[in-house]
C-alpha positions, 0 to 999 in steps of 0.5 A, a space after each residue: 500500500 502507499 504511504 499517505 500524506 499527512 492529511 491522508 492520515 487525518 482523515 483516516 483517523 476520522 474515518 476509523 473514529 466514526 466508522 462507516 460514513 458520509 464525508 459530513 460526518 468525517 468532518 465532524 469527527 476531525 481533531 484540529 483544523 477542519 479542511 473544507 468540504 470539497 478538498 476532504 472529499 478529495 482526499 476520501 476518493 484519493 483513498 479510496 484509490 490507494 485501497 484503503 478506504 471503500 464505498 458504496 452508493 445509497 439512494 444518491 448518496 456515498 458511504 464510505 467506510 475502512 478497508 484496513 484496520 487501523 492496527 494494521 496501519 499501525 503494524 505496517 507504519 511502525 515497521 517502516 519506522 523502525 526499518 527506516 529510522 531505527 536500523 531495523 531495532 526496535 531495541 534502537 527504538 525504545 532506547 532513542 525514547 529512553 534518551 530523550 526522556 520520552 518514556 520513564 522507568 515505570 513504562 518500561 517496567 510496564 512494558 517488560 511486564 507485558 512482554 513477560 506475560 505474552 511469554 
């Protein structure tokens, strides 16, 4: 899949926030500043093209709705980071937040907690 821009990524974020729905109510669901009307419905059809969003005519009217889940977005997108940016490591990862005091003690004691109980 291709790598989306950041207003790609808002509105995903919007889509996935409301489920199946119209443009509208994509707005409604947008955190910050709000695009207008038409370039949001732009951006929702160059979606649709890349595969990640689909839709489906009711009456005269669109509904469109998530074609991947929004951790399966996650997964891939973290994996390019790190691949990317973290040589591949997400030991790199984790100790590039420890460095720039992103991430305490206690979180990662947390964190550890949660790799020894899926063990």
């Amino acid at each position: 899949m291709e790598k989306l821009t950041q207003q790609e990524e808002d509105a995903m974020q919007a889509i996935w926030k409301t489920g199946e729905g119209s443009v509208k109510s994509f707005m409604a669901a947008l955190n910050g500043a709000v695009p207008p009307y038409t370039t949001l419905a732009s951006t929702v059809k160059n979606l649709e093209k890349k595969g990640y969003v689909q839709s489906r005519l009711i009456g005269n009217a669109y509904l469109y709705a998530s074609a991947i889940t929004e951790e399966a977005y996650k997964q891939r997108f973290m994996g390019n980071v790190v691949k990317d940016y973290f040589e591949d490591s997400y030991k790199e990862l984790v100790s590039f937040f420890v460095k720039k005091n992103k991430i305490s003690t206690e979180e990662l004691k947390e964190i550890i907690g949660l790799i020894e109980g899926e063990k």
